[in-house]
N, CA and C of each residue as an Amber inpcrd file, in Angstrom:
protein
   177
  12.7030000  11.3920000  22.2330000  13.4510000  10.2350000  22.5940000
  14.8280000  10.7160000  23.0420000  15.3790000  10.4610000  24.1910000
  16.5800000  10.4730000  24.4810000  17.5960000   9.2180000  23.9770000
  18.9880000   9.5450000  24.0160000  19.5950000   8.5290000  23.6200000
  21.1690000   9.1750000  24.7620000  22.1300000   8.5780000  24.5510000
  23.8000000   9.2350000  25.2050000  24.0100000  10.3940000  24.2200000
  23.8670000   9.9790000  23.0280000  24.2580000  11.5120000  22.3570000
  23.2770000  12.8790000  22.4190000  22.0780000  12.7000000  23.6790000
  21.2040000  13.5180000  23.3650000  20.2070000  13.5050000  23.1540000
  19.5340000  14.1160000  22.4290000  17.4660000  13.8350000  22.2990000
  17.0850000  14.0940000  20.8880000  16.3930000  13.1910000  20.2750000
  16.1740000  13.1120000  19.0440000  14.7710000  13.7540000  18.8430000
  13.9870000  14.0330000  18.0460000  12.4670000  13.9310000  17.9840000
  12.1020000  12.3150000  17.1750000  10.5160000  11.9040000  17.2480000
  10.5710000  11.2670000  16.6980000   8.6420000  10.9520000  15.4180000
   8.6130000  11.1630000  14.5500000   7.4790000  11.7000000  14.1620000
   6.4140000  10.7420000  13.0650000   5.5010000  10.5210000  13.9310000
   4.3940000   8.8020000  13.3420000   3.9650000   9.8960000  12.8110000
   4.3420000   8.7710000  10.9480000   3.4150000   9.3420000   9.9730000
   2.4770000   8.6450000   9.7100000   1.1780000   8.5710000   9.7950000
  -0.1270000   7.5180000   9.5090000   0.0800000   7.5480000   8.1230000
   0.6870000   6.2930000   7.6740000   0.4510000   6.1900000   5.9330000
  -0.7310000   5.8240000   5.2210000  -1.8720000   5.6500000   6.4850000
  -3.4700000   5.2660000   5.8490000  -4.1730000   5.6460000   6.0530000
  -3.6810000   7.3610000   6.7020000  -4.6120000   8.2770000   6.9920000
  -5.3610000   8.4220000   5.7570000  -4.9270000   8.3330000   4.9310000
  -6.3490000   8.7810000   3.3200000  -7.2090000   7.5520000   3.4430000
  -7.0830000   6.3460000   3.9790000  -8.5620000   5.6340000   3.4980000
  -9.4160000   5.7310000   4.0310000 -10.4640000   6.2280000   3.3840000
 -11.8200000   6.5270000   3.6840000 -12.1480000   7.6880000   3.2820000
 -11.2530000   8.8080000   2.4040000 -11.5170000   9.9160000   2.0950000
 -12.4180000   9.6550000   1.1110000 -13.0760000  10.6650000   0.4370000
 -14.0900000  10.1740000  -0.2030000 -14.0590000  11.2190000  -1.6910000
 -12.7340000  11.1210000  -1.9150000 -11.7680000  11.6720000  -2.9200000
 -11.4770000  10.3990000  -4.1250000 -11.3980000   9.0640000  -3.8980000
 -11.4040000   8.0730000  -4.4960000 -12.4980000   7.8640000  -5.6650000
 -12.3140000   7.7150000  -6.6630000 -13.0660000   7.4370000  -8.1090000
 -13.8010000   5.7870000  -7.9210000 -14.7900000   5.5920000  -8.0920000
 -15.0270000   4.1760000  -7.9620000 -14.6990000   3.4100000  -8.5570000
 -14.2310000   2.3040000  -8.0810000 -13.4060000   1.7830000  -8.4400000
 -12.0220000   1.0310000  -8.1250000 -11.7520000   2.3450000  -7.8120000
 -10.5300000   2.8250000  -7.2180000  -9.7220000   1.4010000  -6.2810000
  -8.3040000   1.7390000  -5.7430000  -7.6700000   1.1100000  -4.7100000
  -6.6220000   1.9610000  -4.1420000  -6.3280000   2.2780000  -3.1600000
  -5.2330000   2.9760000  -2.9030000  -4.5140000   2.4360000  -1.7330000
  -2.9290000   2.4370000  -1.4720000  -2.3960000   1.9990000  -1.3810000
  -1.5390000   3.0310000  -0.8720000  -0.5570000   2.6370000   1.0890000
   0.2700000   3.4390000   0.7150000   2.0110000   3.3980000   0.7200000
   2.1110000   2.0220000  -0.1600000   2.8230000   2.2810000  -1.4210000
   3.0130000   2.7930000  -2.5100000   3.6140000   3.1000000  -3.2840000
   3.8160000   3.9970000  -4.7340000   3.7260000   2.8030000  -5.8130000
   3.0810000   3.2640000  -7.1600000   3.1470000   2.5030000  -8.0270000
   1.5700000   2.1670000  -8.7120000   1.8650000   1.6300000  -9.2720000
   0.4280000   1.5510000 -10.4070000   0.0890000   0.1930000 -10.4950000
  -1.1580000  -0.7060000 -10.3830000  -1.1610000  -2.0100000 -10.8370000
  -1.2320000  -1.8660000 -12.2290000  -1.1980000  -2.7890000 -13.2740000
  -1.4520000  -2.4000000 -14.8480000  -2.1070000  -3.8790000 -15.4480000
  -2.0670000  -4.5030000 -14.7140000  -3.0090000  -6.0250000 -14.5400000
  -3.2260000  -6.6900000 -13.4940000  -4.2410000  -8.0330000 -13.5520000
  -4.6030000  -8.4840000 -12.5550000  -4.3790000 -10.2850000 -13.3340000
  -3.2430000 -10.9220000 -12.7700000  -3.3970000 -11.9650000 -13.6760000
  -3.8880000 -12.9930000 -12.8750000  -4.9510000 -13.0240000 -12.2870000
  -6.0040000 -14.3290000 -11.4180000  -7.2720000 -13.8800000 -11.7080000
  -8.2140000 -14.0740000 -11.6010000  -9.8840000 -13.9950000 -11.6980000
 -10.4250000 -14.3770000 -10.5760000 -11.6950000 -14.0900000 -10.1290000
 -12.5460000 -14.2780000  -9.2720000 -12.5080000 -15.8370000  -9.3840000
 -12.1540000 -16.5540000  -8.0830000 -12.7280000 -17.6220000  -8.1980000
 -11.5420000 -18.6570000  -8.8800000 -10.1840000 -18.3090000  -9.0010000
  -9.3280000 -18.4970000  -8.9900000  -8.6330000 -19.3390000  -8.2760000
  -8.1600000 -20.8060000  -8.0710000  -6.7530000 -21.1590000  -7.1870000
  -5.8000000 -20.6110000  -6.9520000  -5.4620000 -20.0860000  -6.4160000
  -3.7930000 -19.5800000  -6.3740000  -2.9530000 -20.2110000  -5.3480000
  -1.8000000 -20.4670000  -5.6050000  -1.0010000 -21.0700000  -4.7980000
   0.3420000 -20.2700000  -4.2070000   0.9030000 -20.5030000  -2.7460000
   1.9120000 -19.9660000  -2.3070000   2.7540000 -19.8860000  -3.5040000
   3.6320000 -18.3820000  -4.1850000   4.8130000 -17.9240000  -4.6840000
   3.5990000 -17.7240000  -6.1000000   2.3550000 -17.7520000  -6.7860000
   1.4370000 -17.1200000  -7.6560000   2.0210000 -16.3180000  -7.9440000
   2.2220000 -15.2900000  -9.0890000   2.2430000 -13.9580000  -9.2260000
   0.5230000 -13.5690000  -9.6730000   0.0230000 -12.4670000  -9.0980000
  -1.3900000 -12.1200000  -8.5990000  -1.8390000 -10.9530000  -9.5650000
  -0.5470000 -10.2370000  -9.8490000  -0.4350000  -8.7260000 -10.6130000
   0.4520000  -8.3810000 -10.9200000   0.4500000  -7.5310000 -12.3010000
   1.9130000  -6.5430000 -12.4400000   1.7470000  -5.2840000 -12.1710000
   2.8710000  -4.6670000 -11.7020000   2.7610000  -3.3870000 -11.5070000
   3.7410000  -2.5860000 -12.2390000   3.8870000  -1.5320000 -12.1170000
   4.8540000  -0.6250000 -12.3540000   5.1190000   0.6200000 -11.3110000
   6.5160000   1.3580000 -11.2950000   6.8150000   2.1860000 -10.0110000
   6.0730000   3.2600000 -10.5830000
């Protein structure tokens, strides 16, 4: 990329290049955000409504 001050590089990181590896435990979810879910507070079959909280997580 050029700019007035010069030429930058500029470098696409695919953050979802891992899904589909087949490195995943069943089960599994991955995400590529950081962090852990540690519950799921809705059930199958559930209402949920706009502003729900769905899950907790932790970083």
């Amino acid at each position: 990329m050029f700019t007035d001050s010069g030429c930058d590089e500029i470098t696409l990181i695919d953050v979802m290049a891992h899904v589909g590896e087949d490195t995943a435990a069943v089960g599994s979810l991955k995400s590529p955000m950081p962090g852990q879910v540690v519950a799921f507070k809705v059930a199958v079959g559930d209402t949920v409504k706009k502003a729900n909280h769905l899950r907790s997580s932790k970083p």
